[in-house]
C-alpha positions in Angstrom: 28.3 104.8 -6.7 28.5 107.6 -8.8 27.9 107.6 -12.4 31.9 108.1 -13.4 33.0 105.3 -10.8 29.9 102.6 -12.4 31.7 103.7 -15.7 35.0 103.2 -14.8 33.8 99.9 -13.2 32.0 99.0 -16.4 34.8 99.9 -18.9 37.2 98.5 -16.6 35.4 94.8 -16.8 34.8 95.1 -20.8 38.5 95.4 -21.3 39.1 92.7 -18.5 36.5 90.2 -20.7 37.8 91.0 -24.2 41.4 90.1 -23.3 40.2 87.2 -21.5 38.3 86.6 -24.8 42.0 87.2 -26.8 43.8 85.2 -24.9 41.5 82.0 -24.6 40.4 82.3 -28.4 41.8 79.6 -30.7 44.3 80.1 -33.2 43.3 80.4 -36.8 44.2 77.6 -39.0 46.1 78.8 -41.9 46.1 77.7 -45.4 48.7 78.8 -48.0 47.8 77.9 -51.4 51.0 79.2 -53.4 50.3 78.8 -57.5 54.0 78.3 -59.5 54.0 81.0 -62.5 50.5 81.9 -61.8 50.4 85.5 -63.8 49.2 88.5 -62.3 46.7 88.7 -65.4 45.5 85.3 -65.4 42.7 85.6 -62.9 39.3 87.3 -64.3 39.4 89.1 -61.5 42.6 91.0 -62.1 42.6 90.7 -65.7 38.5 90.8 -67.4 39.9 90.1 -70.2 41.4 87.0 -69.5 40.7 84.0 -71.7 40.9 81.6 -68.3 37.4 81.1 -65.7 38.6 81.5 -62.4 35.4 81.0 -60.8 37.2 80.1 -57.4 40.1 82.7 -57.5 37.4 85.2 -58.0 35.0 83.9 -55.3 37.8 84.3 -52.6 38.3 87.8 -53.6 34.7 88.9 -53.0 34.9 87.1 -49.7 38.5 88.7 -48.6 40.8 91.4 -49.9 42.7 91.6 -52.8 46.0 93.1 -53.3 47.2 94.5 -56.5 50.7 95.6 -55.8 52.0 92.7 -54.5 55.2 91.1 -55.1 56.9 87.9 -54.6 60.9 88.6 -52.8 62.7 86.9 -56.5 61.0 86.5 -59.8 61.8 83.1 -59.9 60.8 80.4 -58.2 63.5 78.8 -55.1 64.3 82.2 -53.8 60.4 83.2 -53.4 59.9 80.1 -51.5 63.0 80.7 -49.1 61.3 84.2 -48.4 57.7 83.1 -47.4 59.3 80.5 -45.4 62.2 82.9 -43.3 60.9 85.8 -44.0 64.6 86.6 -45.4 65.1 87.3 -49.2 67.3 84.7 -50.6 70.0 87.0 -52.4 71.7 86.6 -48.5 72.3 83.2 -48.7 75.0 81.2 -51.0 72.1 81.9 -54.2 72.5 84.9 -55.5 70.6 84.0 -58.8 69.1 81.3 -60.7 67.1 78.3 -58.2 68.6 75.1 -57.1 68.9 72.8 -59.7 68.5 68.8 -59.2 69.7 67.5 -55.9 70.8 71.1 -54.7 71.7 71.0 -51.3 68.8 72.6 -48.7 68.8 76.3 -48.7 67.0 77.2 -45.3 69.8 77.1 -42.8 69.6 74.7 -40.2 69.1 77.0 -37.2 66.8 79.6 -39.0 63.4 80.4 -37.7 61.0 79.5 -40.4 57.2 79.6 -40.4 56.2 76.2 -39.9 58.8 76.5 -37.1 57.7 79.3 -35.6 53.7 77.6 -36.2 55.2 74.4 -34.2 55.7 76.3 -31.1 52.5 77.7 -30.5 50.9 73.9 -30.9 50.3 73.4 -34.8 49.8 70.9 -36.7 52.1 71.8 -39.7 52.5 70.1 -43.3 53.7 71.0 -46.9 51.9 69.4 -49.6 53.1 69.6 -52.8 56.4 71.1 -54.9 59.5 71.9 -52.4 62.3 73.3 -54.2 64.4 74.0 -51.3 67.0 71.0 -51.7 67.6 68.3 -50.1 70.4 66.0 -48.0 71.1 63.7 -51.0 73.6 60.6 -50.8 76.4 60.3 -53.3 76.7 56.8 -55.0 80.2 56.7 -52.8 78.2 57.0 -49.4 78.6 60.9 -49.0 76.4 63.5 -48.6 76.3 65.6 -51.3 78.2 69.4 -50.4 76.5 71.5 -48.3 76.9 74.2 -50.6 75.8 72.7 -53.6 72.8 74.0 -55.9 72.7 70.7 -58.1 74.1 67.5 -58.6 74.0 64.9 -61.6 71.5 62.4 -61.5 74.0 59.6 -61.8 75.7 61.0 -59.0 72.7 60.3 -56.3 72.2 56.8 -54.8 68.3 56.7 -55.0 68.0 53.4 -53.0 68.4 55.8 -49.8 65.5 58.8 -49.7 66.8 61.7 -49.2 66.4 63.6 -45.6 66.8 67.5 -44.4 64.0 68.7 -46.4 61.0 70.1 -45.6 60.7 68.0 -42.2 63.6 69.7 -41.0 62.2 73.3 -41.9 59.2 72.4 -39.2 56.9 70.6 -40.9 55.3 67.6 -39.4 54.1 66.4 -42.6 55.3 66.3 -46.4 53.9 64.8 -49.2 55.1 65.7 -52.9 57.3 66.2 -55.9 60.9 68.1 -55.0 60.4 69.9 -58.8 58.3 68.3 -61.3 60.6 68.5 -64.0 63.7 67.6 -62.1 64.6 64.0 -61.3 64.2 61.7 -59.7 60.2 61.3 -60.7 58.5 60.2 -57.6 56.4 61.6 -55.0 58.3 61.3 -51.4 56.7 61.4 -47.9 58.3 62.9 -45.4 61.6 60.8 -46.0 60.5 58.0 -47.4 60.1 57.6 -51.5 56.0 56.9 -52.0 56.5 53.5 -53.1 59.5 51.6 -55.4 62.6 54.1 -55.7 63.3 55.5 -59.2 64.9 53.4 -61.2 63.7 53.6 -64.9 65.0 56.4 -67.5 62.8 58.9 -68.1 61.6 58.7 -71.7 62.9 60.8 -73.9 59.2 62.1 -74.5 58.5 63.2 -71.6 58.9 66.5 -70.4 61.9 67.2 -68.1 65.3 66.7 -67.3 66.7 63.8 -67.5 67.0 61.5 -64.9 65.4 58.4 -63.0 61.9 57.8 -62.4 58.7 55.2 -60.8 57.3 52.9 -63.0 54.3 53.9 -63.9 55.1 58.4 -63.5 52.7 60.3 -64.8 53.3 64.2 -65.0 49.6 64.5 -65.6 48.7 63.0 -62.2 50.6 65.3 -59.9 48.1 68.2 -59.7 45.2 65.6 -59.1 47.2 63.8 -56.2 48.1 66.9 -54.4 44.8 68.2 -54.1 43.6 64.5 -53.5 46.1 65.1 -50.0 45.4 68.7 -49.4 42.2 68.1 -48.8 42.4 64.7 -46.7 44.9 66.6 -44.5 41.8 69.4 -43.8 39.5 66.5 -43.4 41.7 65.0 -41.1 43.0 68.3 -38.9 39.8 69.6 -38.5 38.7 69.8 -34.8 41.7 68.3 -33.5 43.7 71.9 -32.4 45.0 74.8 -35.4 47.4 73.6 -38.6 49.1 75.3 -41.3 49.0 73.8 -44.4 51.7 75.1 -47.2 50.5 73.9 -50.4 52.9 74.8 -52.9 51.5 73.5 -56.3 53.4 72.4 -59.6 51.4 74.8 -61.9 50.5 76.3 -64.0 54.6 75.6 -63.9 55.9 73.0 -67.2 55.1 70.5 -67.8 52.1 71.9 -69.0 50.4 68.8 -68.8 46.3 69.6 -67.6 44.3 66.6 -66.6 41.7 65.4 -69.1 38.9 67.0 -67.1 40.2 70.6 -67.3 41.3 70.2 -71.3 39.7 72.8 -73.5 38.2 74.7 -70.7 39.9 77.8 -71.7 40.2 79.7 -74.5 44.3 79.9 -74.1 45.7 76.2 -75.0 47.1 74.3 -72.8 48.2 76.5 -70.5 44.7 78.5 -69.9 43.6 74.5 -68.9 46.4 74.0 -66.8 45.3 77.9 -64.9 41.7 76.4 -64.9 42.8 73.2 -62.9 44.6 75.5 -60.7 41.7 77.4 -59.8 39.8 74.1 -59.3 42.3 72.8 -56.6 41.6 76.3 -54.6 37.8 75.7 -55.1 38.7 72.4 -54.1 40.3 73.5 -50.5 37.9 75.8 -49.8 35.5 73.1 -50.5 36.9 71.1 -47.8 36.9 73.9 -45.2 33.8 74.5 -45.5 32.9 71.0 -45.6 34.6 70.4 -42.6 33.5 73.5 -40.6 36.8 75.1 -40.5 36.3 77.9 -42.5 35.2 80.5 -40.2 38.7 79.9 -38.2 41.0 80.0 -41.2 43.1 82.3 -42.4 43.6 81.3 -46.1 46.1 83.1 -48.0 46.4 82.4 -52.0 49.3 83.9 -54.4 51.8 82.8 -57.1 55.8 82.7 -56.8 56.7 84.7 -59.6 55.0 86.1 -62.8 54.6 83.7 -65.9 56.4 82.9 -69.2 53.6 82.5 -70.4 54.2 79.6 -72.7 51.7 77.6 -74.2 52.3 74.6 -73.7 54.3 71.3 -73.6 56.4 71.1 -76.6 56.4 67.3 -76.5 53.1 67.7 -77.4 52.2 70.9 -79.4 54.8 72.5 -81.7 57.6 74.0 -80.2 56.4 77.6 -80.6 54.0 76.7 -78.0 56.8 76.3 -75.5 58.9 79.3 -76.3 58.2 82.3 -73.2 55.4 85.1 -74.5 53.6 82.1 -76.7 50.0 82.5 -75.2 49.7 85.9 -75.7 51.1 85.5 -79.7 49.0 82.3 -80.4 45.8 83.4 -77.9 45.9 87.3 -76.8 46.2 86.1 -73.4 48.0 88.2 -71.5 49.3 86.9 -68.3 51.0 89.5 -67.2 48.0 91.9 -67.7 49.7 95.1 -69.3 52.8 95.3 -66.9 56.2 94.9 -68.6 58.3 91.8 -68.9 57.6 88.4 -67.4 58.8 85.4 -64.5 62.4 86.1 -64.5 62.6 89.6 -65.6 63.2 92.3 -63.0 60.6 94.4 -64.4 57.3 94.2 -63.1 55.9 91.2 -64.8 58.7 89.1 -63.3 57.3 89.7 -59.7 54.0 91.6 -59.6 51.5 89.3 -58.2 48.0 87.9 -57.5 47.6 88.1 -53.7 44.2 87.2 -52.3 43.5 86.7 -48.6 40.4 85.6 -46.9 39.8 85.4 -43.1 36.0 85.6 -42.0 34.7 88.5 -39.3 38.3 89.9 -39.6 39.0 90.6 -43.5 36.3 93.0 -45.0 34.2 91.0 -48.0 35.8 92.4 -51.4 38.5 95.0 -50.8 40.9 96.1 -52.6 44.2 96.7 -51.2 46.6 98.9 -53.3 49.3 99.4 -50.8 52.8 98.0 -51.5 53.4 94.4 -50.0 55.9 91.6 -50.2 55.1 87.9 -49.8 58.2 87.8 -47.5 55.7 89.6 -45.1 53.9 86.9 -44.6 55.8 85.7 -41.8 55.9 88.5 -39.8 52.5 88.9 -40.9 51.2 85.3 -39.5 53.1 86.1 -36.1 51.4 88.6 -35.3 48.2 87.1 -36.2 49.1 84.3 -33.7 50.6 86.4 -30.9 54.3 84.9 -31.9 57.2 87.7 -31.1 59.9 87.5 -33.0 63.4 88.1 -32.1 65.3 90.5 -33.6 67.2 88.3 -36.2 64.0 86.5 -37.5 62.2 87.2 -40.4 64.5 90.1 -41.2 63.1 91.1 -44.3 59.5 90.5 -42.9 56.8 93.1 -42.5 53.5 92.5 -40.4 50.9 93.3 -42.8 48.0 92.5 -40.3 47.1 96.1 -39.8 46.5 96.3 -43.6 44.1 93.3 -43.5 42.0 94.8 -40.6 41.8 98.6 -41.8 42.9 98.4 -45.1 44.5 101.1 -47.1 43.4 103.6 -44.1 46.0 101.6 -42.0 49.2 103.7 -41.3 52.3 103.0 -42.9 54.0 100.1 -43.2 56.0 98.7 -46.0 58.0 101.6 -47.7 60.1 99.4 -49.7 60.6 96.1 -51.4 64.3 95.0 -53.1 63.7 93.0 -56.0 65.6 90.5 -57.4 66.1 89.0 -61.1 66.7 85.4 -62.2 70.3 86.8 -63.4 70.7 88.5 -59.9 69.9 92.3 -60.9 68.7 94.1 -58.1 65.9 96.4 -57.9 64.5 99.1 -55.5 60.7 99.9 -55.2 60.3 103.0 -52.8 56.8 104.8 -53.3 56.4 105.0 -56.8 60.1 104.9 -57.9 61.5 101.9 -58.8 65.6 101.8 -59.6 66.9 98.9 -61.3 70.6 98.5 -60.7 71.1 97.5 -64.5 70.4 97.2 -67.9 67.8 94.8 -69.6 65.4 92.9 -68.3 67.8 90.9 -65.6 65.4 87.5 -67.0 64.1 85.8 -70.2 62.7 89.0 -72.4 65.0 89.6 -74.8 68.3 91.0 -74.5 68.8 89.8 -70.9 72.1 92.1 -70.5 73.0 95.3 -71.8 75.8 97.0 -72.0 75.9 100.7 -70.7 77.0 103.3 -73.4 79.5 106.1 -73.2 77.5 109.4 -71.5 74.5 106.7 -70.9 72.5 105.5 -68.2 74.5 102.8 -66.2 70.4 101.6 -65.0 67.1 102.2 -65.0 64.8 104.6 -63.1 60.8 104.5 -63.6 57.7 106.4 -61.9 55.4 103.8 -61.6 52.6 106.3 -61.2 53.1 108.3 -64.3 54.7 105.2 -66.6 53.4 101.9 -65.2 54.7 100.1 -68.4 58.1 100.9 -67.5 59.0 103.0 -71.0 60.8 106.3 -69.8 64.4 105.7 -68.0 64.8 108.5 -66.1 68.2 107.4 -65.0 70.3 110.4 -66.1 67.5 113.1 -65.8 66.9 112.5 -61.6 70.3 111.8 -60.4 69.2 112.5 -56.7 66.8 110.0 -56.9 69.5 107.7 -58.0 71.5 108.3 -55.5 68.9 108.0 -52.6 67.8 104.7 -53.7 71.3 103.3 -54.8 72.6 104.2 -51.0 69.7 102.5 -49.6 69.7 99.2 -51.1 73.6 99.3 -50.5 72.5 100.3 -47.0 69.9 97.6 -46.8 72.5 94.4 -48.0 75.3 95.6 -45.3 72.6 95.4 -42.6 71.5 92.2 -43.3 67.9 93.0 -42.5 65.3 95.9 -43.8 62.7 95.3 -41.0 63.4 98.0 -38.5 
């Protein structure tokens, strides 16, 4: 045999064994720790100046790769979680600003592919652990459901002697165990369908933080955190060996109440809410503590980011003055500056309102310590995950999804991928992010800074255009002086919300 033939023989037999090797493989297990109002400035390792350790947040990002021009599909909270979970941004659905407020109605339609759907298929183990936020299939006092269409109902309304169902369990998850919105009633954990012990029945005091509403004897807001990771970690002890899961772990902070458990108080240097970040970064230490522990480490895929940007308020205002609990009050009472330079805050439409931390770690496939600057969208992690597990998607799933996978194997040398993101305001203002143009489809901040809505003036800018590149802080409107660039982006995003979909 000649030396080209035993070559061809050779190479022909390598590529026969490493697909051999792809297909019998097992699945990653994947973890998704997602922080509510977690600031893009709060870790040290986005922010060295923050006044918050992070020892953990910081520990995965010298093990994996860090992004740093992320951004979550709405600056506010429901809408984000609609988009990691369908890979759709929520402003195509019946909520088109704002979240679901107590006992909305579920969001995720029915017959929609979502990820723990699409994770069931291919033999997972799948479970959500902690805050849902995605509505529920409440019963009315009468015996009805409560509308299909509705984004909140009164607490008097809701027969609490029969749990709710349709919530996370029919999204694809085998398992739930949490609290629908920790300041929203009714003040209990539920699992699966089933309240976690005697309904809610008391009033919630006064004194505590929240709406009001009915809740378990005994409720304490200071005891969620604690309990979730207390589950999140039994559920890894549990899973491992027995086949690939995906756990979702939403948490309930560094969200209000701002509430951190005695261990974590005055481990900061920014009040309350720098202990509540603290405990935050203890439950990730504390997962990847138990995949470790348990072995599973190496074969997980372990993804951790926040919803939205912060308020950055200080605290609970049941328990500190009420300054503490106004938005911006950590960085006026602490210099701590959760959103780390970039303008605005969680709500806003400007970059502090969805700008943030993405950290993703996945042994002898993810590079120790990069840095990732490429634009990304947390709505990508769907497509993202199925192409990690070999999933095709059909045409009309995930179609606001881009696979990201490349990125995490070659980093920024990886070709191009995600051109665009639309953003999305807690008022509904719309936003366009191409390159390093960003068009804002409005006036004001479209969110909590101060004035939320202004009005356009005669010969003025009807919006806002920004360079990122040359004004990251978002100061110059160059609305009226590039009018072609106006125009482009303006026709795109209309482009983009007639189609339905901006994944090719």
């Amino acid at each position: 045999m000649g030396r080209f033939a035993r070559f061809t023989v050779l190479a022909t037999a390598a590529l026969l064994s490493a697909c051999t090797s792809n297909r019998t493989a097992p699945k990653p297990n994947i973890v998704l720790i997602l922080a509510d109002d977690l600031g893009f400035g709060d870790p040290r390792v986005y922010n060295p100046e923050s006044k918050i350790p992070t020892p953990n947040i910081d520990r995965l990002a010298a093990e994996g790769m860090r992004f740093t021009d992320a951004h979550s599909p709405s600056s506010v909270c429901t809408p984000t979680r609609y988009g990691i979970l369908t890979g759709r941004y929520a402003w195509r659905t019946r909520l088109r600003r704002g979240v679901l407020g107590p006992y909305g109605a579920p969001l995720i339609e029915a017959d929609r592919l979502t990820l723990a759907k699409m994770l069931q298929q291919q033999g997972y183990q799948t479970a959500c652990i902690g805050k849902w936020h995605l509505g529920w299939e409440w019963i009315l006092r009468d015996g009805r459901p409560i509308e299909r269409d509705s984004n909140s109902n009164a607490d008097a309304d809701i027969d609490l002697t029969k749990p709710p169902t349709s919530g996370p369990k029919a999204a694809g998850f085998d398992y739930y165990f949490g609290t629908d919105v920790p300041n929203y009633p009714p003040y209990i954990f539920i699992e699966n369908e089933s309240f976690f012990g005697p309904p809610p029945v008391l009033p919630k005091p006064g004194e505590m933080y929240g709406n009001p509403g009915r809740m378990q004897a005994g409720w304490k807001l200071e005891r969620i955190l604690p309990t979730l990771q207390e589950k999140a970690v039994a559920y890894i002890e549990q899973q491992a060996g027995r086949g690939p899961f995906f756990l979702y772990f939403p948490l309930t902070a560094p969200h209000t109440p701002i509430v951190p458990s005695a261990a974590w108080q005055g481990t900061s240097e920014a009040g309350d809410y720098g202990d509540l970040v603290a405990e935050v970064d203890g439950v990730v230490g504390a997962v990847m503590d138990a995949l470790e522990r348990t072995g599973t480490a190496e074969n997980t895929l372990l993804i951790v980011t926040s919803d939205n940007g912060s308020p950055a308020r200080a605290g609970d205002p049941h328990l500190r003055s009420p300054d503490w609990a106004r938005p911006g009050a950590v960085v006026r009472l602490f210099n701590h500056h959760p959103s780390n330079g970039w303008r605005g805050m969680k709500g806003d439409v400007w970059e502090g309102g969805h700008r943030v931390p993405l950290l993703v770690r996945w042994p002898g496939r993810i590079e120790p310590g990069t840095v990732n600057r490429r634009l990304a969208c947390l709505a990508d992690i769907m497509a993202t995950v199925a192409a990690v597990t070999g999933y095709n998607l059909a045409p009309d799933d995930a179609p606001d999804s881009v696979n990201l996978l490349p990125l995490l194997r070659g980093g920024e040398q990886a070709g191009p991928l995600r051109a665009a993101v639309v953003h999305h305001s807690l008022t509904g203002v719309f936003c366009v992010r191409r390159d390093n143009w960003k068009l804002i489809a409005g006036l004001g901040s479209g969110g909590f800074t101060k004035p939320r809505k202004v009005d356009p003036q005669p010969g003025g800018p009807e919006g806002q255009l920004y360079d990122l590149a040359a004004d990251p802080t978002e100061q110059h409107n160059l609305w009226l002086e590039r009018p072609a660039v106006v125009a482009e982006l303006t026709a795109a995003l209309e482009a983009w919300k007639a189609a339905g979909r901006t994944r090719p």
